[in-house]
NULUMTOR-432701 format. One line per 5 residues: their letters; for each residue x, y, z of C-alpha. Coordinates in nm, 4 decimals, decimal comma, always signed. Layout:
N
a = X/Y/Z ~ ...
END
This chain:
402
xxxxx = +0,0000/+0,0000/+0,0000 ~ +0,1609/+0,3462/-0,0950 ~ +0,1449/+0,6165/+0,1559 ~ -0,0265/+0,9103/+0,0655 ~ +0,2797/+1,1250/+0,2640
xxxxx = +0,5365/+1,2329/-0,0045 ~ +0,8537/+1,3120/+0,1652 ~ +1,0960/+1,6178/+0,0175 ~ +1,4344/+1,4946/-0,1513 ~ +1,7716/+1,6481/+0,0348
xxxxx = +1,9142/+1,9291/-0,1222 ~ +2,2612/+1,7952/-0,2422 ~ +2,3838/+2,1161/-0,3197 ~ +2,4249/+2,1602/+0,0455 ~ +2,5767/+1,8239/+0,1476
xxxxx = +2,9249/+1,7025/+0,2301 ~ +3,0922/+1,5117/+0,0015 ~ +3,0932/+1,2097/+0,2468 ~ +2,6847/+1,2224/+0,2227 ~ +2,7015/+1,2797/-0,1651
xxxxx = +2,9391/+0,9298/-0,2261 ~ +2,6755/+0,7421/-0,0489 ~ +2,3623/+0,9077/-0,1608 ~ +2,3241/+1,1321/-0,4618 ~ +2,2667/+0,9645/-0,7755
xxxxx = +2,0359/+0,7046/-0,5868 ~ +1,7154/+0,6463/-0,7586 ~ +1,4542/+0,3763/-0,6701 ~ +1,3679/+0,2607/-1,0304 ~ +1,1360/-0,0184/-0,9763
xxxxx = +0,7939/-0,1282/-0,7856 ~ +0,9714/-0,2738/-0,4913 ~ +1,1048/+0,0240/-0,3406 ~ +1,4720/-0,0664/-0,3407 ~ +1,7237/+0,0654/-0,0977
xxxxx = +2,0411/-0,0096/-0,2669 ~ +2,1364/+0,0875/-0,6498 ~ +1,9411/-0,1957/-0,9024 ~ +2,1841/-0,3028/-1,1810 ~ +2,0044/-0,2680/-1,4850
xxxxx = +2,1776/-0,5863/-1,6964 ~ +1,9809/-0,5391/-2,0543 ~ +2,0706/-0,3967/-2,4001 ~ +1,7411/-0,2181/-2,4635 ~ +1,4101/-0,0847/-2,3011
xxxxx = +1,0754/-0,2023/-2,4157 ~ +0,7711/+0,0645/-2,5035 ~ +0,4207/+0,0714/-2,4381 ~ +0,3108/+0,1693/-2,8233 ~ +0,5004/+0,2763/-3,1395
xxxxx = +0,4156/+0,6098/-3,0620 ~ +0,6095/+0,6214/-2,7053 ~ +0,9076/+0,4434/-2,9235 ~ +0,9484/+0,7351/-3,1613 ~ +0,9407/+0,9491/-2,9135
xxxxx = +1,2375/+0,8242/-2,7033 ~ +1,4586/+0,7863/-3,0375 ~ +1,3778/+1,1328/-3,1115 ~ +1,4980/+1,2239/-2,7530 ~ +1,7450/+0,9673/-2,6636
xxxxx = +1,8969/+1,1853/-2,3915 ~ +1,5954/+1,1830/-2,1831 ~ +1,5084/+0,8701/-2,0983 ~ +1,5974/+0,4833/-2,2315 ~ +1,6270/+0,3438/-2,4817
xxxxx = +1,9229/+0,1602/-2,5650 ~ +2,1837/+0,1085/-2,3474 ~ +2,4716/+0,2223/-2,5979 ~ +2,2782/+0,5453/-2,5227 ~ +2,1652/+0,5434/-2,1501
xxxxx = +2,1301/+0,3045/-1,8558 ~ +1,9520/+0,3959/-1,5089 ~ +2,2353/+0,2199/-1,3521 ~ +2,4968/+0,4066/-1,5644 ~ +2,3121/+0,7144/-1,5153
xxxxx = +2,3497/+0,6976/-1,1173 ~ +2,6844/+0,6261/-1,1306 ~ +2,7362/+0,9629/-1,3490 ~ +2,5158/+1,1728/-1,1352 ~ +2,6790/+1,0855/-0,8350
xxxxx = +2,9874/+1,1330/-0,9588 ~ +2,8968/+1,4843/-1,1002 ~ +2,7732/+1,5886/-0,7572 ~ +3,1354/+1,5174/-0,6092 ~ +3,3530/+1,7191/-0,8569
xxxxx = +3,0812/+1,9827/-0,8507 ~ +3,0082/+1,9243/-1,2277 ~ +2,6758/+1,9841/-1,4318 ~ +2,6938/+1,6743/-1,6393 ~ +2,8675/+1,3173/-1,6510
xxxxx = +2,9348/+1,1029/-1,9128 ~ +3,0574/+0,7082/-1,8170 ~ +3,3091/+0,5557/-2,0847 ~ +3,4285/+0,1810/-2,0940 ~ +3,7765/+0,2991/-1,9586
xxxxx = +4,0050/+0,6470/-1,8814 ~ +4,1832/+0,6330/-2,2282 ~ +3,8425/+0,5980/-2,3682 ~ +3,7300/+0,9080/-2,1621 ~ +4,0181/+1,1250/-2,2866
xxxxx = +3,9838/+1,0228/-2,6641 ~ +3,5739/+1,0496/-2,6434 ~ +3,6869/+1,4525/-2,4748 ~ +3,9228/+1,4938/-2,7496 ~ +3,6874/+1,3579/-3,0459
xxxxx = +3,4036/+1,5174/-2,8838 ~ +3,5933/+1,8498/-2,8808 ~ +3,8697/+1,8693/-3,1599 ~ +3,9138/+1,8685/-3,5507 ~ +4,1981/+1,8501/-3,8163
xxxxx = +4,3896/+2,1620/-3,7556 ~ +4,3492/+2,1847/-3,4134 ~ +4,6408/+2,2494/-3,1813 ~ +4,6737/+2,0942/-2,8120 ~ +4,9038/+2,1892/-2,5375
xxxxx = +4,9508/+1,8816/-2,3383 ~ +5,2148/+1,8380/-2,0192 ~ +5,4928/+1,5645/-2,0667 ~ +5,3940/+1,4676/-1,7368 ~ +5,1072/+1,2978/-1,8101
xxxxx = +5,0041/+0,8712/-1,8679 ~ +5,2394/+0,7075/-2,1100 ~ +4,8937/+0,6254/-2,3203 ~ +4,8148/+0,9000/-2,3203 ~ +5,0751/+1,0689/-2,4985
xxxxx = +5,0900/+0,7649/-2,7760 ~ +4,6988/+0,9059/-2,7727 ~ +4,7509/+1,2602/-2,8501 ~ +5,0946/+1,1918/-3,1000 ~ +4,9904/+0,8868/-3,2709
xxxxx = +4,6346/+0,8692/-3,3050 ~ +4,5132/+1,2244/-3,3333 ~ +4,7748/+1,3367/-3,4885 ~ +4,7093/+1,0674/-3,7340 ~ +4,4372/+1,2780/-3,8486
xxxxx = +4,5667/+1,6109/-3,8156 ~ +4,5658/+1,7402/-3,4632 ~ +4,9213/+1,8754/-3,3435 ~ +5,0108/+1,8679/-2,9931 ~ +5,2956/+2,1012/-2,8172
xxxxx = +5,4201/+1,8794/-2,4394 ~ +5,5264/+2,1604/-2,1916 ~ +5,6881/+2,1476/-1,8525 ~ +5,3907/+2,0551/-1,5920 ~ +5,4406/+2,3461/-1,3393
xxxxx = +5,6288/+2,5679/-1,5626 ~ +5,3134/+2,8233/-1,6406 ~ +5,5216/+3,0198/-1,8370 ~ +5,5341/+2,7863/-2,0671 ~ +5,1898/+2,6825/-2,1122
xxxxx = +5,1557/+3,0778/-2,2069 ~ +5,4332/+3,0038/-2,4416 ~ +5,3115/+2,7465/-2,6457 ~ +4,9949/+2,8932/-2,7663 ~ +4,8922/+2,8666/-3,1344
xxxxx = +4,5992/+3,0501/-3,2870 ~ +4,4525/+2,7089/-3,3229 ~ +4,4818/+2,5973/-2,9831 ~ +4,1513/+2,4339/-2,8549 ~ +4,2050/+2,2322/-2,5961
xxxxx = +4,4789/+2,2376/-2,2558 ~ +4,5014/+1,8811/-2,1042 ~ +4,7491/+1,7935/-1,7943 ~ +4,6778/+1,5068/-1,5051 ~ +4,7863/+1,6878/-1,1719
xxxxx = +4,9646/+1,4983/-0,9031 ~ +5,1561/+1,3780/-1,2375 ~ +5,2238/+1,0110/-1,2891 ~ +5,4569/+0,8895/-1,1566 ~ +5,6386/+1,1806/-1,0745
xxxxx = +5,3146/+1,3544/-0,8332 ~ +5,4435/+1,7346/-0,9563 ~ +5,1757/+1,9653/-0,9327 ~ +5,0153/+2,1797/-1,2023 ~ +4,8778/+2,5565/-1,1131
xxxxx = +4,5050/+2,4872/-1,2357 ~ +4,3807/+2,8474/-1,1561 ~ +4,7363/+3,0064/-1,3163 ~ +4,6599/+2,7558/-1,6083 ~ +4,3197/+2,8270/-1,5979
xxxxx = +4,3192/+3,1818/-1,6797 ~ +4,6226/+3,1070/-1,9899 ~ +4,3477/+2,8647/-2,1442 ~ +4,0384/+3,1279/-2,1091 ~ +4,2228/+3,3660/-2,2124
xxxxx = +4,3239/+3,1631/-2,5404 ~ +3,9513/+3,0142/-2,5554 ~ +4,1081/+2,6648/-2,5262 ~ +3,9495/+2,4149/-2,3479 ~ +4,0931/+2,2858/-2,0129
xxxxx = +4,0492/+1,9495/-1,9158 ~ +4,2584/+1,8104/-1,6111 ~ +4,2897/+1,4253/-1,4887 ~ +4,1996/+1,3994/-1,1402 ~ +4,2573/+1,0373/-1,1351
xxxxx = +4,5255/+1,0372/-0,8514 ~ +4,3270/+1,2853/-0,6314 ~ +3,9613/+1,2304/-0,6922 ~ +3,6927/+1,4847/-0,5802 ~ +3,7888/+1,3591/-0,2047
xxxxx = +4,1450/+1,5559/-0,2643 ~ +4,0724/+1,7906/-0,4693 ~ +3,8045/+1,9709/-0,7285 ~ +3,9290/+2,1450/-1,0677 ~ +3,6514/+2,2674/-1,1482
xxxxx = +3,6284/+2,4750/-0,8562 ~ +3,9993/+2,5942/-0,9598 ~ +3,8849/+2,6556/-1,2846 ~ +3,8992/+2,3943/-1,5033 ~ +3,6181/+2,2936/-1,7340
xxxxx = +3,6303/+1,9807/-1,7659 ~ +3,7882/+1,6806/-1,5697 ~ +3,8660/+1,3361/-1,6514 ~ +3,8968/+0,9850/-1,4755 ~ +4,0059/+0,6853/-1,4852
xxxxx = +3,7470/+0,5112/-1,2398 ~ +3,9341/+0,2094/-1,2801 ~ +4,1611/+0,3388/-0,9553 ~ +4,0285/+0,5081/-0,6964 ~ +3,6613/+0,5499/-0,8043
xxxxx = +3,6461/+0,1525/-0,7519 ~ +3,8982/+0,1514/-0,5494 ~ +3,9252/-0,2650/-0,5341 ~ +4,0961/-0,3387/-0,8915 ~ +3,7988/-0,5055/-0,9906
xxxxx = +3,6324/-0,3345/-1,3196 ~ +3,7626/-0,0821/-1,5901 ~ +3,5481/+0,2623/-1,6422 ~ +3,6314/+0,5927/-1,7226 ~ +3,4343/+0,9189/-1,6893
xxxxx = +3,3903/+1,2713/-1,8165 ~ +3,2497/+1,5892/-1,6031 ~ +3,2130/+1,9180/-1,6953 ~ +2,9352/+2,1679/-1,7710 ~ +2,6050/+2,0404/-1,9219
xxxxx = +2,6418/+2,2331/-2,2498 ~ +2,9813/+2,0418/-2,3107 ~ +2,8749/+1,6933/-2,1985 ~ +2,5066/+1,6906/-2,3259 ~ +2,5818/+1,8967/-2,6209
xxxxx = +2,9047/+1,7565/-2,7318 ~ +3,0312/+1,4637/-2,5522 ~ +2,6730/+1,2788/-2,5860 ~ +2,6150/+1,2807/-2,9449 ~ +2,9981/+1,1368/-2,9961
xxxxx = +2,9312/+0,8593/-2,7447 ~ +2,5474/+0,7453/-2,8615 ~ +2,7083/+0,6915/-3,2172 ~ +3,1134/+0,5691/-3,1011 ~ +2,9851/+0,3711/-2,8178
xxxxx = +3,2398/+0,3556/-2,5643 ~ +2,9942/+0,3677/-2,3583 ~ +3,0333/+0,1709/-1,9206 ~ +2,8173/-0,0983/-1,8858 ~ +2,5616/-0,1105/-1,6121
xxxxx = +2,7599/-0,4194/-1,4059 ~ +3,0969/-0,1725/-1,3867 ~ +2,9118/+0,1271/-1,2966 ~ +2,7024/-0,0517/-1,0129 ~ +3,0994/-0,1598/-0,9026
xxxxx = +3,1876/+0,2030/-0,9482 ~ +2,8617/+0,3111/-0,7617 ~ +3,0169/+0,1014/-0,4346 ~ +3,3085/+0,1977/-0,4283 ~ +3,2278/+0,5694/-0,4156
xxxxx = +3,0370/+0,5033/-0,0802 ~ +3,4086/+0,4187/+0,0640 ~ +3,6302/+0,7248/-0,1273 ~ +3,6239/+0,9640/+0,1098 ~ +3,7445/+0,7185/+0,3907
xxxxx = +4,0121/+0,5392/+0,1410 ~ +4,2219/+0,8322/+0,0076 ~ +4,2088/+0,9803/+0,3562 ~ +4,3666/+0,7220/+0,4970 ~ +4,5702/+0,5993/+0,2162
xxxxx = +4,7131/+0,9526/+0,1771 ~ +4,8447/+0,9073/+0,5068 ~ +5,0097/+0,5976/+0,5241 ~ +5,1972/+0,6896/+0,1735 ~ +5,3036/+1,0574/+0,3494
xxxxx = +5,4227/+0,8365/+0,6228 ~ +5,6230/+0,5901/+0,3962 ~ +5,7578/+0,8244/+0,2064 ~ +5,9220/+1,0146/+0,5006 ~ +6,0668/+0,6810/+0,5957
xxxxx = +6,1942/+0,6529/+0,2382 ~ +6,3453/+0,9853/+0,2345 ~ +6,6018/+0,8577/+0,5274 ~ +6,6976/+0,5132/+0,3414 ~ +7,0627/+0,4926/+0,2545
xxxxx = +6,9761/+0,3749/-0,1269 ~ +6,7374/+0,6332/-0,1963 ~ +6,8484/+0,9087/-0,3816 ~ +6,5153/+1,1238/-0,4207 ~ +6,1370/+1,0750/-0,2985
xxxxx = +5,8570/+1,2390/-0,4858 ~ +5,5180/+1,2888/-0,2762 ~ +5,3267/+1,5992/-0,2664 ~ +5,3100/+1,5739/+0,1234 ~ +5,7022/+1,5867/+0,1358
xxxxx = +5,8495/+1,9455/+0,2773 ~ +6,1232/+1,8383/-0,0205 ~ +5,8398/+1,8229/-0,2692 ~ +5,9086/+2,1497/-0,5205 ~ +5,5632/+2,2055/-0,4992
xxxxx = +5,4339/+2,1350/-0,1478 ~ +5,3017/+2,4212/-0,0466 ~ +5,0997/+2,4994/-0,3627 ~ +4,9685/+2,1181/-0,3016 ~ +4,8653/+2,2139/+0,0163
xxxxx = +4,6893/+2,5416/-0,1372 ~ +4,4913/+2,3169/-0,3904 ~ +4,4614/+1,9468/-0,2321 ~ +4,3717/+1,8146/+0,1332 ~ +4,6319/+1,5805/+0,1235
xxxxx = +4,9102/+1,4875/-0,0886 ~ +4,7368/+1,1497/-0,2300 ~ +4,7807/+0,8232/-0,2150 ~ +5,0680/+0,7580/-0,4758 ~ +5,4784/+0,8003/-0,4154
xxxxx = +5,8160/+0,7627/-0,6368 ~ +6,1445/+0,7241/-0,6056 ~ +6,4978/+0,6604/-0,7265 ~ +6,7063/+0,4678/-0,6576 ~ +7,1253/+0,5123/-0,6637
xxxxx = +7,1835/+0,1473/-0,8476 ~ +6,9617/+0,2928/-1,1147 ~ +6,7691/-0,0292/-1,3192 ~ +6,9363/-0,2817/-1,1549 ~ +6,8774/-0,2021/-0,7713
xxxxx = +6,4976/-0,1272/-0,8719 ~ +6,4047/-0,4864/-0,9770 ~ +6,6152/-0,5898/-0,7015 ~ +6,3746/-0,3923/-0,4759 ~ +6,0908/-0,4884/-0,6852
xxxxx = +6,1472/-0,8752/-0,6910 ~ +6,2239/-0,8962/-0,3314 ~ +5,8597/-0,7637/-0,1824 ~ +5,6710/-1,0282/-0,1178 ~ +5,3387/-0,8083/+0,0730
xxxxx = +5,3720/-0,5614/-0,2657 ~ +5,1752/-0,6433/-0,6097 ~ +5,3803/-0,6186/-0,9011 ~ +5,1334/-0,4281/-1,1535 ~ +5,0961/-0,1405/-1,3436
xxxxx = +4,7423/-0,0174/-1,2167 ~ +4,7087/+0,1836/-0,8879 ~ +4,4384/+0,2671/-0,6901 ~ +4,3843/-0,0653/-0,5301 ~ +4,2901/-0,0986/-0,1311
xxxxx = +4,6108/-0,3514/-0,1905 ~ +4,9381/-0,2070/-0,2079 ~ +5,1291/-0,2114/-0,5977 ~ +5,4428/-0,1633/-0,7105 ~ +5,5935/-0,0909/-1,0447
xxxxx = +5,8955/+0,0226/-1,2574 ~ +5,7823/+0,3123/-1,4881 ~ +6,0334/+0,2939/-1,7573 ~ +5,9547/-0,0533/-1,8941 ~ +5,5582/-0,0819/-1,8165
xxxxx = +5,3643/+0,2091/-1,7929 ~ +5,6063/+0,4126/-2,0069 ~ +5,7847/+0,1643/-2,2023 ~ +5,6391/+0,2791/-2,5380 ~ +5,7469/+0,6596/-2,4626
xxxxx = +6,0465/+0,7404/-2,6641 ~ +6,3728/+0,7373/-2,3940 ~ +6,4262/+1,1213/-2,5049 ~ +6,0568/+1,1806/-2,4105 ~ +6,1108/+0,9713/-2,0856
xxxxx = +6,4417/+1,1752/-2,0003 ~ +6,2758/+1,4679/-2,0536 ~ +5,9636/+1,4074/-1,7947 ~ +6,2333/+1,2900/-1,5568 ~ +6,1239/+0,9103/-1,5604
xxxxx = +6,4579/+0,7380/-1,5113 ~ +6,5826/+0,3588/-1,4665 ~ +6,5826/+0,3938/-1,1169 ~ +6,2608/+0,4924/-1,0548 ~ +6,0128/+0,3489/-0,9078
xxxxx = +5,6183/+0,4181/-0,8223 ~ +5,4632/+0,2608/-0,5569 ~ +5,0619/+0,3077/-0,4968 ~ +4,9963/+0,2699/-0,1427 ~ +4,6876/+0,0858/+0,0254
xxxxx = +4,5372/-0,0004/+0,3145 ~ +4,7727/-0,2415/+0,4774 ~ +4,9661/-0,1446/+0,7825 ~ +5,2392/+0,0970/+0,7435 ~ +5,4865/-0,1179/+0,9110
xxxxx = +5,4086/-0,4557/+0,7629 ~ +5,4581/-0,2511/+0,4352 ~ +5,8094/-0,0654/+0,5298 ~ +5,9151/-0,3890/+0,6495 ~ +5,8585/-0,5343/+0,2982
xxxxx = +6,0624/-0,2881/+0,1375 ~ +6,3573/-0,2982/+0,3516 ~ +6,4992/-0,5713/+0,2458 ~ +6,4801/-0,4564/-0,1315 ~ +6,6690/-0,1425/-0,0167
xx = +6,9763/-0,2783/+0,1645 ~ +7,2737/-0,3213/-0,0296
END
């Protein structure tokens, strides 16, 4: 029997973001009333007539249709998310590279000109050289936190700014408000990865960006379980341009990933607080071992950068580098003798991972382009979990001694 009492939704304009990851987005979608999210597992929605049909294909943004198009349980996901970066609009893709091609195709044409930093995915450079410039897009790759230079390498067809700030692996720090105002003032777009920080640490749009880009695959999920990417930025952009691209390019998340996604938001806040801490905290310990030539974490007083991190994030994240003095050698040694440590490329885990840059998630970068964004044979990126700080210093030790 349903009551005849209607009761007001929350205002989530006004909500913390530790209420938003567990609530907005929520919508109960069928007759039973659900609490939790309902994964919607179908490729299409039926109609009641073939009037009500044409009507959703001639408004395909409104409601269902297809799920190439929309999905309820997509669409939570993407609202949610939204309402944490303090976005208009959300678009889910099938992973992070597809989110930054989908911006860039969504955005871009031949002739266009990009300024990109060097600090930025290894993909995701072979994205912007290779592939777009395949079909006549030219990028210019600047120094990260050099603004100057971002100034400097402004075309008359530059359209579009794009930088990932903490940097991987190296966690420098971009400027986004200093950036911001270069890339208005060139009427370029600005799109910034907040992959590493995620709304918890940090909001670019807020700073001035207009659009950001994830990789939900890390810290969105948060468990390595599913791949998912995701677009946010002002509804004009992602309705009016990002939308069409992706109903007829399809890169679309499918509902079972975005449900994943939709859990592990409930848990972000708590994870990259936490996880931010225990990496500050190893990488202080780092910064005193013998072998250890240089540590890179935005927490770190030695961190170029720390105190604009501290301006723009509310903690220095959850990811930390360094070198080592043996160079290649003494880095698989430190690699291959963890034993608590995964060896893998992806990050973002609850579980602890550890990788060498150079020859996985940069091997295909040229070794002039590697030199140049500082990404030696001795470094190494480790992101930190949950486990306990000293079960996880005491796996590295022995890696480090001589």
């Amino acid at each position: 029997m349903k009551s005849k009492t209607t009761r007001k939704k929350p205002d989530f304009s006004k909500l913390a973001l530790e209420t938003l990851a567990v609530r907005a987005g929520t919508r109960r979608t069928t007759e039973y009333q659900e609490h939790s999210e309902a994964m919607f597992l179908t490729s299409s929605f039926c109609f009641d007539s073939a009037e009500l049909a044409a009507d959703g294909f001639a408004h395909a943004d409104q409601g269902f249709i297809y799920s190439r198009f929309t999905n309820p349980t997509v669409s939570m996901f993407q609202d949610r998310l939204a309402a944490l970066e303090g976005g208009e609009a959300c678009i889910a893709t099938s992973s992070g590279m597809a989110a930054i091609l989908t911006m860039a195709m969504s955005h871009l044409q031949a002739g266009d000109h990009v300024v990109c930093s060097r600090s930025v995915f290894g993909a995701t450079i072979q994205l912007f050289s290779n592939i777009l410039g395949r079909f006549g897009i030219t990028t210019t790759y600047v120094d990260l936190s050099d603004t100057k230079a971002w100034q400097s390498a402004v075309q008359e067809n530059t359209k579009l700014f794009y930088l990932e700030t903490p940097s991987n692996p190296l966690t420098e720090i971009a400027d986004i408000k200093a950036i911001s105002t270069i890339a208005k003032k060139a009427n370029a777009l600005f799109a910034v990865d907040n992959c590493f920080c995620t709304p918890a640490l940090q909001k670019p749009l807020s700073l001035g960006a207009d659009v950001v880009i994830h990789s939900a695959t890390k810290y969105l999920d948060g468990q390595g379980r599913v791949v998912g990417g995701a677009i946010v930025g002002s509804n004009d952009f992602i309705m009016g341009k990002v939308f069409p691209y992706v109903r007829t390019a399809g890169p679309t998340l499918s509902a079972f990933n975005a449900w994943v996604f939709l859990k592990g938001l409930e848990t972000l806040e708590l994870r990259m607080k936490q996880q931010s801490q225990n990496a500050l905290e190893i990488a202080q310990w780092l910064e005193k071992q013998p072998g250890v030539e240089r540590v890179y974490h935005p927490g770190l007083k030695s961190h170029p950068q720390h105190a604009l991190a501290k301006r723009q994030q509310k903690a220095g994240g959850a990811i930390l580098s360094f070198t080592l003095k043996g160079g290649k050698k003494a880095a698989f040694k430190l690699i291959n003798q963890t034993k608590l440590c995964s060896i893998t490329a992806n990050l973002g885990d609850t579980r602890t991972t550890i990788t060498h840059p150079a020859t996985t998630t940069h091997c295909r970068v040229s070794p002039v382009a590697r030199k140049a964004a500082g990404i030696t044979d001795g470094l190494v990126r480790i992101a930190v979990g949950l486990e306990n700080v000293i079960d996880l210093k005491n796996d590295l030790v022995g890696g480090l001694k001589k």
